[in-house]
C-alpha positions, -999 to +999 in steps of 0.1 A: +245+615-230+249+649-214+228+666-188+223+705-187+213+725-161+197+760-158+220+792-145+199+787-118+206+752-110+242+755-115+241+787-091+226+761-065+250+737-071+273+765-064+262+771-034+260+734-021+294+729-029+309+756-012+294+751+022+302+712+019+334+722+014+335+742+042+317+717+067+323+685+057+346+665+083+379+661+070+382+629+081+359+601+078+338+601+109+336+568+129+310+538+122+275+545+131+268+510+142+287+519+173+275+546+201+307+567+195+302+570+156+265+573+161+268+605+182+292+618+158+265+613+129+237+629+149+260+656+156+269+660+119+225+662+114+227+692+133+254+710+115+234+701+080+204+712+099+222+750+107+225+753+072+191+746+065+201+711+046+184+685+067+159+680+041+156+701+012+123+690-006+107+697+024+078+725+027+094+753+046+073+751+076+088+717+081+124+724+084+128+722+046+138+745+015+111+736-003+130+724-034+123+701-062+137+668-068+157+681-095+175+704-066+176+672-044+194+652-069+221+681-071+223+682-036+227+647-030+256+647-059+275+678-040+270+658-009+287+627-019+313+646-040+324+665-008+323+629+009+295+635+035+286+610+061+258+587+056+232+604+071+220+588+107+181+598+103+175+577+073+145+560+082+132+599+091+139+619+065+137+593+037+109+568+049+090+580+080+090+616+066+079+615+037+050+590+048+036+611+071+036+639+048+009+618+027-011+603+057-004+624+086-028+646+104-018+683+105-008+680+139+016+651+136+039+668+108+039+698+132+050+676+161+079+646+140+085+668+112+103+701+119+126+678+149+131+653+120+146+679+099+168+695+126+181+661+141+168+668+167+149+631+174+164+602+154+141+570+141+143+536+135+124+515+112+109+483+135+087+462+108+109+429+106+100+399+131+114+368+143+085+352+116+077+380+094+110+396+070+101+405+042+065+386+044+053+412+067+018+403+063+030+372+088+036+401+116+020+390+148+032+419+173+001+433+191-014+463+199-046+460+222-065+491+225-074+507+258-090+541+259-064+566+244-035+537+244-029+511+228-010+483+246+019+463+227+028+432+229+058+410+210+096+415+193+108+431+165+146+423+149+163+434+127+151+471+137+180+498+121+193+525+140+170+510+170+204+503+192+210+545+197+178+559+181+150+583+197+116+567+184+108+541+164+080+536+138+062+499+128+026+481+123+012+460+148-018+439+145-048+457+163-076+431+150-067+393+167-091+383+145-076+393+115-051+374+092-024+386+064-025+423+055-060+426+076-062+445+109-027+459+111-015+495+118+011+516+116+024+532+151+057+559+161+067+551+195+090+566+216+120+539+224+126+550+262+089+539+269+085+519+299+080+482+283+105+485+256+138+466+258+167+470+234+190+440+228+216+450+200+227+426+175+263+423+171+273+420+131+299+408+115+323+436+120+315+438+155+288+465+159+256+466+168+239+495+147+210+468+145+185+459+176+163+434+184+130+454+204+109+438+231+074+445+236+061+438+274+023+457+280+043+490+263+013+522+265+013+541+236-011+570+230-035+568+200-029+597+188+005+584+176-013+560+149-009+570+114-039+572+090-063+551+114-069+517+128-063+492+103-050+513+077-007+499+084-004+474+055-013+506+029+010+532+045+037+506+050+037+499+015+037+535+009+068+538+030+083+506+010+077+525-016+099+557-009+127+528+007+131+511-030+124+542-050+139+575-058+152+589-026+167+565+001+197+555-023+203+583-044+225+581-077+253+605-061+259+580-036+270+556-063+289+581-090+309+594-057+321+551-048+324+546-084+353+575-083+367+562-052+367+529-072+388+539-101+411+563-077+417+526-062+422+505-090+448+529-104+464+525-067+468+487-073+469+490-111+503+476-110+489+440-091+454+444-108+440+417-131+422+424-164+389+415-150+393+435-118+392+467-147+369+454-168+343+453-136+354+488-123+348+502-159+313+480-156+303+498-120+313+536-132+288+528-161+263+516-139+267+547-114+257+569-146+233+549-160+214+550-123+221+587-127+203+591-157+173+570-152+169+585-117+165+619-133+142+606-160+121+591-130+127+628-110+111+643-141+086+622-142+069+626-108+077+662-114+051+662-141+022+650-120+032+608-124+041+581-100+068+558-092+051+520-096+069+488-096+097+509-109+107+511-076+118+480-072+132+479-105+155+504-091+162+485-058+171+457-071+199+482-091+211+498-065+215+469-044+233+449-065+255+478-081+264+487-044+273+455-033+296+445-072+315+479-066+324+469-031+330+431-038+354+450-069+368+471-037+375+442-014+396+425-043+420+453-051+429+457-017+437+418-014+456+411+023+446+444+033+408+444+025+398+430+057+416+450+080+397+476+100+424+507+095+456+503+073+485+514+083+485+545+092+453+547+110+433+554+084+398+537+086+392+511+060+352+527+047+356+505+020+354+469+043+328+488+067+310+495+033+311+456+014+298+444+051+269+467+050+264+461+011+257+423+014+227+430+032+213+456+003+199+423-019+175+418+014+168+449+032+135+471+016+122+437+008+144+410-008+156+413-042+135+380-049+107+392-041+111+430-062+119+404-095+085+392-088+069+423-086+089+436-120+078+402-133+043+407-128+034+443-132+060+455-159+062+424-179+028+409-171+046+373-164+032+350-136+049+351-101+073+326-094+053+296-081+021+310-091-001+278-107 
């Protein structure tokens, strides 16, 4: 199967690639899960935003280019090609932005949007609680109103990019009275609030890219609630929806590991076992196969339809093709896999990256739990457990 692209997308393409090649860091920049790396990441959002790349499917008035998804997905590949950093405002531009897009009021995309695009104020997501993962209807966090405030109460964990990050977005329960996915809205807060302490969670390679967020009487003006009182378990799963669908993992993330896959197996060739080759011939098909379906999907919204329980269809994919290729990784480099720079200083992106990748199957809701969603609305089968 072959794609083919208009003059004008391949002039586009053109275009992308020659000013990643011009301003992508030549060496890999340091973690994000650490304060050094993070800065360098932020930093790197502001050279993509100079070029006018912060987010490209964005409405022009919003920092964007105003491109289609077709562009995006051309972009994405010329970004990962040129080896571009992961991108620090995630939860922004992929999650939070695109939500408010659909529920915001006119007045909050002028105020989150355009600084989201520029990287100019960097978010973290803040839904997960000590007794609410990926059940989130369990959240108990409150959020009292009191004239134009509302006053929050309880913990988050879990929160990304909450250890370094400007503002945070999450739901909170605003009815006491109310149970499950009742009574519970969505709120952006800014993270250097008075109330709001940040205790970082050290993983296992040592950083703390993660935080745990603490809640004491924290004022937060009304006017920061998204689509109205009550209304956080529907734009939450809206947001969910954007975190397992189309743009949050994007296929050119995957083609560009699956070439740094191969480029390492015929490294090691020499020490490789049969099976190592037959999985890295497994994960390049994979890479394209995501490719292609991603475009079919791109096409389709194009055309006026919507991503369903496709979407997490597609996480579970991703998740599990990102964490195979760097298991596949982690083998090839035997003795040397678990060392944090080889030998000559170089850092080891592909141990950073298999640590990160065992969390995929859980993060944007659990991989359990997006097979019973496939289960029941693709393939009309009972849930698992359902009498």
């Amino acid at each position: 199967m072959h794609l083919h692209y208009t003059p004008e997308q391949e002039k586009f393409r053109a275009e992308v690639r020659a000013w990643m090649e011009a301003h992508v860091p030549k060496e890999p920049l340091v973690t994000l899960e650490c304060k050094e790396g993070f800065d360098q990441h932020v930093e790197w959002e502001r050279t993509l935003a100079s070029g006018n790349w912060g987010m490209v499917t964005w409405p022009e008035e919003y920092g964007g280019r105003g491109l289609d998804l077709i562009q995006w997905l051309i972009f994405e590949e010329e970004y990962f090609r040129a080896g571009g950093p992961n991108r620090a405002n995630q939860n922004g531009i992929f999650l939070l932005g695109p939500t408010i897009m659909e529920f915001g009021t006119e007045d909050q995309k002028r105020r989150f949007l355009t600084p989201m695009a520029k990287g100019e104020v960097i978010w973290a997501q803040a839904w997960s609680e000590p007794g609410a993962g990926s059940d989130m209807a369990a959240i108990s966090s409150k959020a009292v109103r009191d004239g134009d405030h509302y006053v929050i109460t309880g913990q988050k964990t879990w929160s990304s990019r909450a250890a370094f990050a400007d503002w945070g977005f999450g739901i909170f329960r605003t009815d006491p009275d109310s149970k499950r996915h009742k009574g519970l809205t969505f709120i952006l807060f800014d993270l250097n609030t008075p109330g709001i302490t940040r205790r970082p969670i050290r993983q296992l390679h040592g950083e703390t890219g993660f935080a745990e967020l603490f809640f004491d009487e924290v004022r937060v003006p009304v006017e920061n609630c998204l689509a109205g009182e009550g209304e956080g378990w529907n734009v939450a799963m809206a947001t969910a929806g954007f975190e397992r669908g189309l743009m949050l993992r994007s296929p050119g993330r995957f083609q560009a590991t699956a070439k740094r896959l191969v480029e390492l197996y015929r490294a090691h060739e020499a020490e490789a076992s049969p099976s190592a080759r037959e999985a890295v011939v497994q994960a390049w098909g994979a890479a394209q196969a995501y490719a292609y379906n991603t475009y079919a999907v791109a096409s389709k919204i194009m055309g006026g339809g919507k991503i369903g329980a496709e979407a997490s269809l597609n996480k579970i994919f991703w998740s599990e093709l990102d964490r195979s290729m760097h298991r596949t990784a982690m083998l090839l480099l035997g003795a040397h896999a678990e060392l944090k720079r080889f030998g000559n200083g170089q850092i080891n992106q592909w141990l950073e990256g298999y640590i990160f990748s065992l969390s995929g199957p859980i993060y944007a809701g659990s991989n359990e739990v997006q097979r019973n969603i496939v289960a029941e609305r693709l393939l009309g089968l009972p849930r698992v457990g359902a009498g």
